[in-house]
C-alpha positions as CSV (number, residue, x, y, z in Angstrom):
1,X,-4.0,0.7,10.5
2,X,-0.6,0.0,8.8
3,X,-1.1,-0.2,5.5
4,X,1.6,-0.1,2.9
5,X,0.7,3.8,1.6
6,X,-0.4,2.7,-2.5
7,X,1.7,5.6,-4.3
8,X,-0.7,8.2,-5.9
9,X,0.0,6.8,-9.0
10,X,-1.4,3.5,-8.4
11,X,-5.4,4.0,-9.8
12,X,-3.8,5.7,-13.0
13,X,-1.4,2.5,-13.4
14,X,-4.1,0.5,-13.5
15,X,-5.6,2.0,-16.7
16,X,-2.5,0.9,-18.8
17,X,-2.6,-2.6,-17.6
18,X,-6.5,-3.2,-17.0
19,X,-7.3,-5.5,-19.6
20,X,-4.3,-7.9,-21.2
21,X,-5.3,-10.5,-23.7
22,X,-2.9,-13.5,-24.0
23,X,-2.1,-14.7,-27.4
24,X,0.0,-17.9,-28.1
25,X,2.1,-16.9,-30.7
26,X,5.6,-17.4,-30.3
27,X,9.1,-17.5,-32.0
28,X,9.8,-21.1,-30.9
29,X,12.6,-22.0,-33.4
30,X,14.2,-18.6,-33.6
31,X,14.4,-18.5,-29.6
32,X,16.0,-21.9,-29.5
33,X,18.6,-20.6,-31.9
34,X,19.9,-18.1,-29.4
35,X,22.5,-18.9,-26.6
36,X,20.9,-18.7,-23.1
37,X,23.3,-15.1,-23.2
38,X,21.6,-13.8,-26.0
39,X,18.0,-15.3,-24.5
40,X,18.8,-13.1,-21.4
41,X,19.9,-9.9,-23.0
42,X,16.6,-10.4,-24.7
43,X,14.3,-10.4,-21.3
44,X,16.6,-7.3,-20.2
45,X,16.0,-5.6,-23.3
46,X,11.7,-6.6,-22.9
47,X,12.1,-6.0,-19.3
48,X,13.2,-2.4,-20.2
49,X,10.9,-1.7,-22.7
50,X,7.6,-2.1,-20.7
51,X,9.4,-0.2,-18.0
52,X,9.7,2.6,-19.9
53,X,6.3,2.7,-21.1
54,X,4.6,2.1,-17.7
55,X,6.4,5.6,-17.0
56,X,5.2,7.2,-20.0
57,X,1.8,6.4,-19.4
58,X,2.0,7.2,-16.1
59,X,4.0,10.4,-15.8
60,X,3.1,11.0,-12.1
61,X,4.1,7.4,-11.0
62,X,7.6,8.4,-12.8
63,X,7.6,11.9,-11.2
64,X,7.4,10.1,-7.7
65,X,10.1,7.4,-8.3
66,X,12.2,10.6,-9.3
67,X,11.9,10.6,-13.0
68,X,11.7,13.8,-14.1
69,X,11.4,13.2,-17.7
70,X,7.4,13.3,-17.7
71,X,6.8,16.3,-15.1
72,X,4.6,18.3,-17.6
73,X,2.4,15.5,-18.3
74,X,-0.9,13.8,-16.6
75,X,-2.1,10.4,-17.1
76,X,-5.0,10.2,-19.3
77,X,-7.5,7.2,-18.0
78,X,-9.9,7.9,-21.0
79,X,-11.8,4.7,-21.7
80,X,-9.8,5.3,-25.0
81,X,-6.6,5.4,-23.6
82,X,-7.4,1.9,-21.3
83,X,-8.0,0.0,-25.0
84,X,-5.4,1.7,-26.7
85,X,-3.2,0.4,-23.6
86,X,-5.0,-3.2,-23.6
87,X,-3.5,-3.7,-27.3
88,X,0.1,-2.7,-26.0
89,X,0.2,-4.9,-23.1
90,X,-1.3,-8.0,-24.8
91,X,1.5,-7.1,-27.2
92,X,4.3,-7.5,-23.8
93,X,2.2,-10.5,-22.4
94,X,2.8,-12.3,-25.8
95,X,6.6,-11.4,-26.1
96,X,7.3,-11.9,-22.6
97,X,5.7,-15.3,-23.3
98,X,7.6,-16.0,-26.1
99,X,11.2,-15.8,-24.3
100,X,12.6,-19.4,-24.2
101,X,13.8,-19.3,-20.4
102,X,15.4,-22.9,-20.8
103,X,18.8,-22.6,-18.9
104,X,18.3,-19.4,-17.7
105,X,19.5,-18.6,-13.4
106,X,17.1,-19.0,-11.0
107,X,16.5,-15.2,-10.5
108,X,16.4,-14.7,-14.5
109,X,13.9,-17.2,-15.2
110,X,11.8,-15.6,-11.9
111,X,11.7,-12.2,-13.7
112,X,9.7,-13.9,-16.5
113,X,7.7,-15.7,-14.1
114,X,7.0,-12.8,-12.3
115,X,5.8,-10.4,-15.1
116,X,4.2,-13.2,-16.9
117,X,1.8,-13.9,-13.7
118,X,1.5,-10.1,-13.3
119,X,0.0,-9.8,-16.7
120,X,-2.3,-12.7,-16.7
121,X,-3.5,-11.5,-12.9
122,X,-4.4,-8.1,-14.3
123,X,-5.9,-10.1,-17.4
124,X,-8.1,-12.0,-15.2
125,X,-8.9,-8.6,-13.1
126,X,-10.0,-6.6,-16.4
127,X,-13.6,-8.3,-16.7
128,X,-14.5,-6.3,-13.2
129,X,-13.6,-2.9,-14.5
130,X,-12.5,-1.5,-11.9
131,X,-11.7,1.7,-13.5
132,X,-15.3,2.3,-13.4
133,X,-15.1,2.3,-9.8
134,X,-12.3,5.1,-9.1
135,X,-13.1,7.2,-5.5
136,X,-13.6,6.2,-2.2
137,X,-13.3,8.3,1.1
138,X,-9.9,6.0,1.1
139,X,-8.4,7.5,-2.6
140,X,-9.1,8.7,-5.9
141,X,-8.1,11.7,-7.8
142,X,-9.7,14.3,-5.3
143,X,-7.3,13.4,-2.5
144,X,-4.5,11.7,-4.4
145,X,-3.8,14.5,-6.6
146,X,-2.7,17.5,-3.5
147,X,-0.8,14.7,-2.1
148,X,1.7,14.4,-4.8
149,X,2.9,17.9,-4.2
150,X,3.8,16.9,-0.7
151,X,6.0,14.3,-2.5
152,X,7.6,15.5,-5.3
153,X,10.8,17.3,-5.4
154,X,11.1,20.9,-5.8
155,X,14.5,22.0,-7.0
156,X,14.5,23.9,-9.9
157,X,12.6,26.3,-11.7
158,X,11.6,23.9,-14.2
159,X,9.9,21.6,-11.3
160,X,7.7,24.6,-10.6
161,X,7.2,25.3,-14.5
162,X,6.0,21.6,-14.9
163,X,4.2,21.5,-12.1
164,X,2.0,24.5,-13.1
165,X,1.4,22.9,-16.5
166,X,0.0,19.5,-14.2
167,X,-2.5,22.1,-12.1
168,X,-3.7,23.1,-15.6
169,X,-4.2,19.4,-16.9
170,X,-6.6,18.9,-13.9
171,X,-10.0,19.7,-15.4
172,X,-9.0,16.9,-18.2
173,X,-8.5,14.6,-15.8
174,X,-11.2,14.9,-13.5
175,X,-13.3,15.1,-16.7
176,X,-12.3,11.6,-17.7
177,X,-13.0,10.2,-14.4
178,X,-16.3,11.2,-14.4
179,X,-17.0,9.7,-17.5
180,X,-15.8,7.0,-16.0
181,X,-18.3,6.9,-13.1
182,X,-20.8,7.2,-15.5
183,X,-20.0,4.4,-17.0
184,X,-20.1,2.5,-14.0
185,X,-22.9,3.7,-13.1
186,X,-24.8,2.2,-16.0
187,X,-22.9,-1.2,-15.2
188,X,-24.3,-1.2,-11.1
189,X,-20.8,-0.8,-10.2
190,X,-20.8,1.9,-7.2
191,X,-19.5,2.6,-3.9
192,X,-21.9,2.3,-0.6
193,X,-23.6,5.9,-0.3
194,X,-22.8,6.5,3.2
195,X,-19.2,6.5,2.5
196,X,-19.6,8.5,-0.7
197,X,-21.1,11.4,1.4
198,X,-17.5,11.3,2.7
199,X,-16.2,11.6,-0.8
200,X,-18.3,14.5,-0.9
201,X,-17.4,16.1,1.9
202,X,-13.5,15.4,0.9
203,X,-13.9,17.0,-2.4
204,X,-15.6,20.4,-1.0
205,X,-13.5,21.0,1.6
206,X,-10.4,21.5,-1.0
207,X,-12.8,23.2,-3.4
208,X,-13.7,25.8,-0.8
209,X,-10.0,26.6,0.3
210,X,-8.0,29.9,-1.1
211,X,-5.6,28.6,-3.5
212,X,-2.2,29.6,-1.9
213,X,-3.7,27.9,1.4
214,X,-5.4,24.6,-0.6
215,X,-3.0,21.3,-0.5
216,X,-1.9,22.2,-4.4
217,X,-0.2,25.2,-3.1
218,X,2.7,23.7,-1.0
219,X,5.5,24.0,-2.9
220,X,5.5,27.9,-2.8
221,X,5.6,27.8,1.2
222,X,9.7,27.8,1.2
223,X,11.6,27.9,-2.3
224,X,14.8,26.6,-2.5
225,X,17.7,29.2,-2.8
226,X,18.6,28.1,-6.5
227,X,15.5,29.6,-7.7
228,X,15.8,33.8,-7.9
229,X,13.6,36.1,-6.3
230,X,12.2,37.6,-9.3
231,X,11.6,33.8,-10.9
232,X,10.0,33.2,-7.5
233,X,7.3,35.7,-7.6
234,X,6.3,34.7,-11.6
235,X,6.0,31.5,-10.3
236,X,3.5,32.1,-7.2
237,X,1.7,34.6,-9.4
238,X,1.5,31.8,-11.9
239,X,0.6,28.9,-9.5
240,X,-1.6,30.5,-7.7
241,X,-3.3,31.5,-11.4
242,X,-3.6,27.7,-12.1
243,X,-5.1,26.5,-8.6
244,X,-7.5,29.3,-8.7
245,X,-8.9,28.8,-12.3
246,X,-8.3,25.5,-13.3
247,X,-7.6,23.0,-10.4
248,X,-10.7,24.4,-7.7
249,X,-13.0,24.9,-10.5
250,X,-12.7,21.1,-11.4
251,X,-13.0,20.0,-7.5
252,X,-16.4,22.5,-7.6
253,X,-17.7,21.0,-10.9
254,X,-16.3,17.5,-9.3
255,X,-18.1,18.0,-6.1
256,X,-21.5,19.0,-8.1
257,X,-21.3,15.5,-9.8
258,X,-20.7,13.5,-6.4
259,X,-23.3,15.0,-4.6
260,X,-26.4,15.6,-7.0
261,X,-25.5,12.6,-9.6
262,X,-23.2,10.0,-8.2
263,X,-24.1,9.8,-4.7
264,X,-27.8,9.2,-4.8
265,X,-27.1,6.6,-6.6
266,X,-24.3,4.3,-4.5
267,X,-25.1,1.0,-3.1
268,X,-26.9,-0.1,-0.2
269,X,-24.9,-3.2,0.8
270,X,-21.2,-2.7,2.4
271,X,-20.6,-6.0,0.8
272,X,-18.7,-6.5,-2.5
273,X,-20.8,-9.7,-2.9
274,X,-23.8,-7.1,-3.9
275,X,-22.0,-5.9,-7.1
276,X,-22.3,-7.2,-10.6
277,X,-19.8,-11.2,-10.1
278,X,-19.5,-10.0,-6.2
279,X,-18.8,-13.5,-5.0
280,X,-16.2,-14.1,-8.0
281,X,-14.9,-10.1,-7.4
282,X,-14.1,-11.1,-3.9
283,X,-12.5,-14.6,-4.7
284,X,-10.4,-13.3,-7.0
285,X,-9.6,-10.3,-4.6
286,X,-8.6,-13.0,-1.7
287,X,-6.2,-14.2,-4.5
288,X,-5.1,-11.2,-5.7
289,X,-4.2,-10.3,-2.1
290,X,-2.6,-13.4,-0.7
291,X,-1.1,-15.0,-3.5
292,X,-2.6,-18.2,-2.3
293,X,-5.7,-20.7,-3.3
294,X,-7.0,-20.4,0.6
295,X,-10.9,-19.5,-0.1
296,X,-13.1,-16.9,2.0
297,X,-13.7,-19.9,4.4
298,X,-10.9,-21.1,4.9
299,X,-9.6,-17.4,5.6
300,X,-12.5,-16.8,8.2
301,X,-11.7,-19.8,9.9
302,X,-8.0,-19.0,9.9
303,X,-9.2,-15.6,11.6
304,X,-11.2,-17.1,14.4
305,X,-8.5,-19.5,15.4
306,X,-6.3,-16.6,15.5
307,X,-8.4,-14.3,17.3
308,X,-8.9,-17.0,19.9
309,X,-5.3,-17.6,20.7
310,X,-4.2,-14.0,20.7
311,X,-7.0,-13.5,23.4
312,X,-5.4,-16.2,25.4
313,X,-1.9,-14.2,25.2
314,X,-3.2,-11.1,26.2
315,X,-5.2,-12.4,29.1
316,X,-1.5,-13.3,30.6
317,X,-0.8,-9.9,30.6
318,X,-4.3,-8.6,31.9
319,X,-3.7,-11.2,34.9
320,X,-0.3,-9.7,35.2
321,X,-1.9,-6.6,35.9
322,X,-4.3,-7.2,38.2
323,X,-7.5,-7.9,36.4
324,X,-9.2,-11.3,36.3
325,X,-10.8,-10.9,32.2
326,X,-10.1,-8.5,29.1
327,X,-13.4,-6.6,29.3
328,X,-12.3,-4.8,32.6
329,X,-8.8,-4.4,31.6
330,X,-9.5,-3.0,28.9
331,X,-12.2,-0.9,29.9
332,X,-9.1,0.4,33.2
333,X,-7.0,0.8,29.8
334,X,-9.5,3.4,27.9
335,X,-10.2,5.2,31.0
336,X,-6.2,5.5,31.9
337,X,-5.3,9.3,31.0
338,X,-1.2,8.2,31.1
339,X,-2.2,6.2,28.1
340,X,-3.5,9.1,26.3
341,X,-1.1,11.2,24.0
342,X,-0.9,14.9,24.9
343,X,-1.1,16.7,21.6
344,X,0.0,16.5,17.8
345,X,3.9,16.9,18.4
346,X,3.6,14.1,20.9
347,X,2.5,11.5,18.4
348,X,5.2,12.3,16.3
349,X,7.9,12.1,19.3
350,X,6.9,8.7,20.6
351,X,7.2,7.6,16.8
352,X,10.3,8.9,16.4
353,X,11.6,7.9,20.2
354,X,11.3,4.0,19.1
355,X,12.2,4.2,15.2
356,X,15.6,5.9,16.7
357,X,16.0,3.1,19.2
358,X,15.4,0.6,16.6
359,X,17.9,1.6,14.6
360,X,20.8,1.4,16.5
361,X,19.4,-2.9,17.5
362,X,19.3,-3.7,13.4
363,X,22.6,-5.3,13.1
364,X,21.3,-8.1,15.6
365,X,18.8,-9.2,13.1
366,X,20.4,-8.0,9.5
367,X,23.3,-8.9,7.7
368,X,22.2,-6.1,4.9
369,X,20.9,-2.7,6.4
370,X,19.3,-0.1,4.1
371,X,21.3,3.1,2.9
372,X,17.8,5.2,2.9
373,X,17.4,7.4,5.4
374,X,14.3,7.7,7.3
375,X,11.8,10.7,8.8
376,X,8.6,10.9,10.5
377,X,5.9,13.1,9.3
378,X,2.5,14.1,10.3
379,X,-0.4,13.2,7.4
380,X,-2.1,16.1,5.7
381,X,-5.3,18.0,7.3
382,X,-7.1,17.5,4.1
383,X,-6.9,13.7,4.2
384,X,-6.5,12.8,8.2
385,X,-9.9,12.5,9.1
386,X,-10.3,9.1,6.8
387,X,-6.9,7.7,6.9
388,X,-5.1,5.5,9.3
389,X,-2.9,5.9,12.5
390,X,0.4,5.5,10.5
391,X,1.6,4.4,7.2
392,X,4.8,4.5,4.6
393,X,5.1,6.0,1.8
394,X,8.7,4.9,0.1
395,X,11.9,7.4,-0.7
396,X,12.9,8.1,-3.7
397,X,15.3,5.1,-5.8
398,X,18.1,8.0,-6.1
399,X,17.8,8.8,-2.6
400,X,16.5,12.3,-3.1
401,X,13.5,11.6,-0.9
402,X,13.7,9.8,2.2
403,X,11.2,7.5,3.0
404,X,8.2,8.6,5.6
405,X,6.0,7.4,8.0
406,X,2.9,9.5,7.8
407,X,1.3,9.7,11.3
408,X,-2.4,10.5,11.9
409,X,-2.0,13.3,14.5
410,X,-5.9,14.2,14.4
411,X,-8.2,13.7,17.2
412,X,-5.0,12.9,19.5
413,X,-7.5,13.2,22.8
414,X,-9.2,9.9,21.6
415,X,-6.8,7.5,20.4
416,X,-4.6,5.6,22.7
417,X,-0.6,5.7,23.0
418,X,-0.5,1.5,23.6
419,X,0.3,0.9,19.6
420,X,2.3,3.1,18.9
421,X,5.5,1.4,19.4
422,X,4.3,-1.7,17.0
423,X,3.2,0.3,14.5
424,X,6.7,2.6,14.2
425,X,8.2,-0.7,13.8
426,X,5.5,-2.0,11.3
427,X,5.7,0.6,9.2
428,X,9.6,1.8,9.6
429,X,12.4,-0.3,11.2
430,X,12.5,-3.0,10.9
431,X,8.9,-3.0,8.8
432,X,8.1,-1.2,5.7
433,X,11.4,1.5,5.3
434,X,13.6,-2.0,5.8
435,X,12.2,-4.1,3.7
436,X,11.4,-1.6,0.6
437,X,14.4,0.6,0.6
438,X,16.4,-3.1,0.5
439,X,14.2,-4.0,-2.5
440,X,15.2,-0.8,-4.1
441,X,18.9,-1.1,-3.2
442,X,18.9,-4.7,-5.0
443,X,21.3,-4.3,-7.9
444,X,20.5,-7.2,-9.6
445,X,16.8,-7.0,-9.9
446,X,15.1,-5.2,-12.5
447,X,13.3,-2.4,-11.5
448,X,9.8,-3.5,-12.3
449,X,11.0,-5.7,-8.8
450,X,12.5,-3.0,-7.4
451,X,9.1,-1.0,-7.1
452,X,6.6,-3.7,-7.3
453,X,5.8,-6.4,-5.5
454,X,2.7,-8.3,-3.3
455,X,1.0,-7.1,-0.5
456,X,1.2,-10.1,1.4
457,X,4.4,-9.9,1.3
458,X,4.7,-6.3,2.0
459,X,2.1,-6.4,5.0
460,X,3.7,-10.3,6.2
461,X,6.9,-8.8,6.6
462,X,5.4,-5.5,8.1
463,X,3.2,-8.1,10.9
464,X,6.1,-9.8,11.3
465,X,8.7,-7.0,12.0
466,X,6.4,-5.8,15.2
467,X,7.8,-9.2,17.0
468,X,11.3,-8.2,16.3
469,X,11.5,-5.5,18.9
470,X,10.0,-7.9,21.3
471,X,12.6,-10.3,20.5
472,X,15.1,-7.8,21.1
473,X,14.2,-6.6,24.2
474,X,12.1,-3.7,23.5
475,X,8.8,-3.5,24.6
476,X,9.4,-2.5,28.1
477,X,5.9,-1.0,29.3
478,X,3.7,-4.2,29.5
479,X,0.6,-2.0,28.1
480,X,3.0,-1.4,24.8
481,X,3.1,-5.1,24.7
482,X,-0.3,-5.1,25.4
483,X,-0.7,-2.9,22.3
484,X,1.4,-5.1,20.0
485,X,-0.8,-8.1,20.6
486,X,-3.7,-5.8,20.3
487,X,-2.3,-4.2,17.1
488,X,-1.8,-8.6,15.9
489,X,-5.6,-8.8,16.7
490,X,-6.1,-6.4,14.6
491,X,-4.7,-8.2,11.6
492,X,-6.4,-11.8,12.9
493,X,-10.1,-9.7,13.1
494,X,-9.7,-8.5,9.7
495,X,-9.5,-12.0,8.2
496,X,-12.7,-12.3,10.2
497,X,-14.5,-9.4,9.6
498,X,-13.2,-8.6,5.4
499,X,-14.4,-12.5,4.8
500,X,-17.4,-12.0,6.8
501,X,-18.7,-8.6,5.2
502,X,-18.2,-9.6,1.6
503,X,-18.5,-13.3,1.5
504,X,-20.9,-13.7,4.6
505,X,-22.5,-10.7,4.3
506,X,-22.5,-9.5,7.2
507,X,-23.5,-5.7,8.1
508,X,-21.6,-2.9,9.0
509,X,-23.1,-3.5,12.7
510,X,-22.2,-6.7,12.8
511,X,-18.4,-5.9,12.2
512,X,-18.2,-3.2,14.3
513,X,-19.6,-5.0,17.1
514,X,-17.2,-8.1,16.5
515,X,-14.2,-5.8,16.7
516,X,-15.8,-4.3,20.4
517,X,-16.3,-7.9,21.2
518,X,-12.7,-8.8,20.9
519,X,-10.6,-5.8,21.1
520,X,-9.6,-2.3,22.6
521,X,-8.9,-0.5,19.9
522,X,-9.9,2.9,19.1
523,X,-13.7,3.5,18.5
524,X,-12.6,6.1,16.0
525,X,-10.4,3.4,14.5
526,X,-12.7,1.0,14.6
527,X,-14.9,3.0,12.5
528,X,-12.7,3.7,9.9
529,X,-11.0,0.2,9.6
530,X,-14.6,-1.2,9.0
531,X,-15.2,2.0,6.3
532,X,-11.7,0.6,4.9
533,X,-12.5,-2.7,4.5
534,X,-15.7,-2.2,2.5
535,X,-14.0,-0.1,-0.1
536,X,-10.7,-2.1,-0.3
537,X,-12.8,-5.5,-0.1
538,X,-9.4,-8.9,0.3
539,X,-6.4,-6.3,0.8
540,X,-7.0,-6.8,4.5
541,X,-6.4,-10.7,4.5
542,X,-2.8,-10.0,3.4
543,X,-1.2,-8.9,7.0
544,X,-1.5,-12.2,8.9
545,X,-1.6,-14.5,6.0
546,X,2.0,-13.4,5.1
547,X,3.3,-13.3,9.0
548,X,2.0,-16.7,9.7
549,X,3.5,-17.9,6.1
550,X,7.0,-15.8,7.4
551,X,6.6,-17.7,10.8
552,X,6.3,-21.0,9.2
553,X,9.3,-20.6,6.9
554,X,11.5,-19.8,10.3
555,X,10.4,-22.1,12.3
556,X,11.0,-24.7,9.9
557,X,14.4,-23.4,9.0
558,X,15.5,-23.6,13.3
559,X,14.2,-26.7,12.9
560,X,16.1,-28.8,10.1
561,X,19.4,-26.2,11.1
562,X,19.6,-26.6,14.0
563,X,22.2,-25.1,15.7
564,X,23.1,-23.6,12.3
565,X,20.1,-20.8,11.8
566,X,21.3,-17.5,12.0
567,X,18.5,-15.4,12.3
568,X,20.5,-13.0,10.5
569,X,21.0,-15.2,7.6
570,X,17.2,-15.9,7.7
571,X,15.9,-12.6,7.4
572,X,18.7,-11.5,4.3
573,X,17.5,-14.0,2.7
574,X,13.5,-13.4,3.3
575,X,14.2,-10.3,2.1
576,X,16.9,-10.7,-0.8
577,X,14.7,-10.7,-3.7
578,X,12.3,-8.5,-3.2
579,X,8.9,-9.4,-2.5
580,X,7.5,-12.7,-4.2
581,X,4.0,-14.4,-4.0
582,X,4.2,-16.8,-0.7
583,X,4.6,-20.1,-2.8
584,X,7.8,-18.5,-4.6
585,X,8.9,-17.5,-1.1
586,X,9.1,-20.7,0.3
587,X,10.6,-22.1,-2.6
588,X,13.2,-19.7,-2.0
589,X,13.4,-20.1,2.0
590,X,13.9,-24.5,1.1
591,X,16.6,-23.5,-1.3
592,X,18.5,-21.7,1.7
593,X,17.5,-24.3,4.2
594,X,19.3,-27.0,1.9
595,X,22.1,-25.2,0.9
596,X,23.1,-24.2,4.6
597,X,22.8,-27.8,5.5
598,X,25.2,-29.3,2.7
599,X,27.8,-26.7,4.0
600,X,30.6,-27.7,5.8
């Protein structure tokens, strides 16, 4: 799986912008009596402002970019808090509105564009109330909590201080998310049972842990030298205090609800189209998620034509071998014990062998390199068992946190080695760490671009980057190759399989056995992609709808260039404003094309 890791922050975002009401007031004459100088300052100023407040109202989102100023705090997702937050951001829709963008440069008028079409998108996303919705066996508050001590900063004794007033906030939290469920309960919206049990099972196993040992109890497993011994024992004493009576008493009282209240009460259907406005959920999920008008059918059809022309490629390579069809190669492939990694450390060394190799081939395709550094880490115990093979979880803005690629190194007996290589350069160089630490290094764009953006985008340019290091000569062991094209069928099934599940509903059986049909992946991965994909129902159709959008755009600039495309050139500018919804992209990519062509 190479997902773009959603920061921890991202279900307690959504409670400050769930519901945004559009109002048509505006300041028309006093705007047109402002220069265009004075009209910019003005989006600056706005641009700032709701800035600001996002990171007020979501203190552990600001503790992760590296902003400090909220480290005592928690979000509160009360249902009061979500309308208290719908009347501020209808407030920013209508006075982002309002901003006369007449004359304004391309990249200042996009910024209005941008958070204008952010707003109405979460507008249009309210009615489905998703905050009534909040766990999964993918995220939620019982395994995105621990994980934010893994990524925070610990460098003072203030970080510990703050972090031990957070562990005590807990219980409120958790609280207000159970509400929550309740709520949703009484509306019909719920998760499928079976995976709840996994929510279960995920939310006793840190309630049952001692507290130095639990997840929350990282940061006192090596203290940094600025904080003194004797502060150092007060603050295990103290942390331990909090995890012991505060934080595991809410995941036992947590755990109670899931399993005797919430549970027995999930869904039967995997399908999103069994919920309250499934088949309109899902639509505007596809949207959400590709930035395009492309409906469910159109997407499955994309997939199958996909998945048909990937098989042809990776027949080649299957003849190359020695076998006549892809059901006995990849049956010699699974049984192959070369292809098998030999423990945890392993993993992590075959990650780190190509993202090191990849490095030092960047300047071939890049004009602008990032200045973030990189490292490879292995994902938590308490969350490996659901998660995916790899994925990236950003650095820090002021560099104080490098960015990571999280590698599953659980059940490293039954996966296979073949992907590997693809997915270091999905999710790191030149995928992910490339394209988001550039974003972030961006002077000129504000930073709601800076840390946003669109996963098709994000996932496009991820799919896209795995060709790179074929372009470039890497790829050397044909059964890596093998597992790039495999690791491509992956992305072409799940425009398949997502469509098929919640706009065809199809069973769980059905795409499980589609995947078997036409692929060699991992029957361990199989069974969590398909798990995935229910509980995330469209973010799956943004991988190859964004590579074959990137693809396009290239092909189309060698053409009209000619012998003037540098693919250098290309991919600065693909990736010199951030990421942008594929029409906006384009737009961009023509703009390039015709200015490279009226140079002399």
């Amino acid at each position: 799986m190479k997902n773009f890791i959603r920061p921890l922050a991202a279900a307690l975002i959504l409670c400050s912008a769930l519901s945004l009401v559009p109002t048509g007031a505006s300041s028309v004459s006093a705007a047109q009596s402002l220069s265009v100088e004075q009209r910019i300052q003005k989006l600056h100023d706005l641009l700032n402002e709701q800035w600001e407040y996002v990171l007020s109202t979501n203190p552990e989102y600001a503790s992760i970019l590296g902003d400090k100023r909220w480290n005592d705090k928690i979000s509160d997702i009360s249902f009061e808090a979500v309308q208290k937050n719908l009347a501020k951001t209808r407030d920013f829709l209508a006075r982002f509105e309002a901003v006369d963008a007449a004359g304004f440069p391309e990249q200042e008028a996009l910024n209005k564009t941008l958070m204008v079409r952010g707003l109405k998108e979460q507008l249009e996303d309210a009615r489905f109330k998703n905050w009534e919705m909040p766990v999964n066996q993918m995220g939620g508050l019982h395994i995105d909590t621990p994980q934010l001590a893994s990524i925070l900063q610990f460098t003072t004794v203030k970080d510990y201080d703050d972090y031990i007033t957070r562990l005590k906030q807990l219980p409120l939290l958790f609280g207000q998310a159970t509400v929550n469920m309740r709520s949703g309960m009484a509306s019909g919206l719920m998760p499928p049972r079976f995976l709840l049990e996994k929510v279960v099972s995920q939310t006793e196993n840190i309630a049952g842990q001692e507290p130095e040992k639990s997840p929350f109890g990282q940061p006192l497993a090596n203290f940094p030298k600025e904080v003194p011994a004797a502060e150092q024992e007060r603050i295990r004493r103290e942390m331990i205090t909090a995890i012991r009576d505060s934080v595991l008493p809410a995941y036992v009282k947590f755990a109670k609800f899931l399993k005797d209240e919430y549970m027995p009460k999930g869904r039967t259907e995997p399908g999103v189209w069994s919920l309250p406005d499934g088949a309109t959920r899902y639509t505007a999920a596809a949207k959400s998620s590709t930035t395009t008008d492309l409906t469910p059918e159109q997407i499955h059809q994309i997939g199958i034509r996909e998945v048909a022309e990937l098989e042809k490629q990776m027949l080649v390579i299957a003849n190359k071998r020695g076998f006549k069809d892809l059901k006995t190669f990849n049956a010699a492939v699974e049984k192959n014990p070369d292809l098998r990694p030999r423990s945890r450390e392993h993993i992590l060394d075959i990650y780190r062998q190509h993202t090191d190799a990849m490095r030092k081939e960047l300047p071939k395709l890049f004009g602008r390199l990032p200045k973030a550094d990189l490292v490879v880490m292995k994902v938590e115990e308490f969350r490996e068992n659901e998660v995916s093979g790899a994925s990236y979880i950003p650095g820090a803005p002021d560099g104080s946190r490098p960015g990571r690629i999280m590698v599953n190194t659980a059940n490293h007996g039954q996966v296979k080695t073949i992907s590997m290589e693809s997915t270091a350069y999905h999710e790191g160089l030149p995928g992910h760490h490339m394209q988001i630490s550039i974003q972030q290094e961006l002077p000129t764009l504000p930073t709601f671009r800076q840390q946003g953006g669109y996963t098709v985008f994000i996932e496009g340019w991820g799919l896209y980057s795995e060709r790179l290091g074929k372009e470039i000569g890497f790829y050397k062991d044909p059964y890596s190759d093998y597992g790039r094209l495999q690791d491509e069928m992956l992305r072409a099934i799940r425009l398949v399989v997502d469509t098929g599940l919640h706009y065809k509903k199809w069973t769980r059986e059905q795409v499980v056995q589609f995947f078997r049909d036409h692929s060699a992946i991992d029957e361990i991965e199989i069974q969590r992609e398909t798990d995935r994909y229910i509980v995330w129902p469209g973010q799956a159709l943004a991988y190859k709808i964004g590579q074959l959008k990137i693809i396009e755009l290239r092909e189309r600039a060698k053409k009209e260039l000619g012998n003037k495309f540098d693919i250098r050139q290309f991919h600065d500018e693909v990736l010199g404003a951030g990421a942008l919804p594929l029409e906006v992209l384009e737009a961009r990519i023509n703009g390039w094309i015709g200015r490279v062509k009226g140079a002399k």
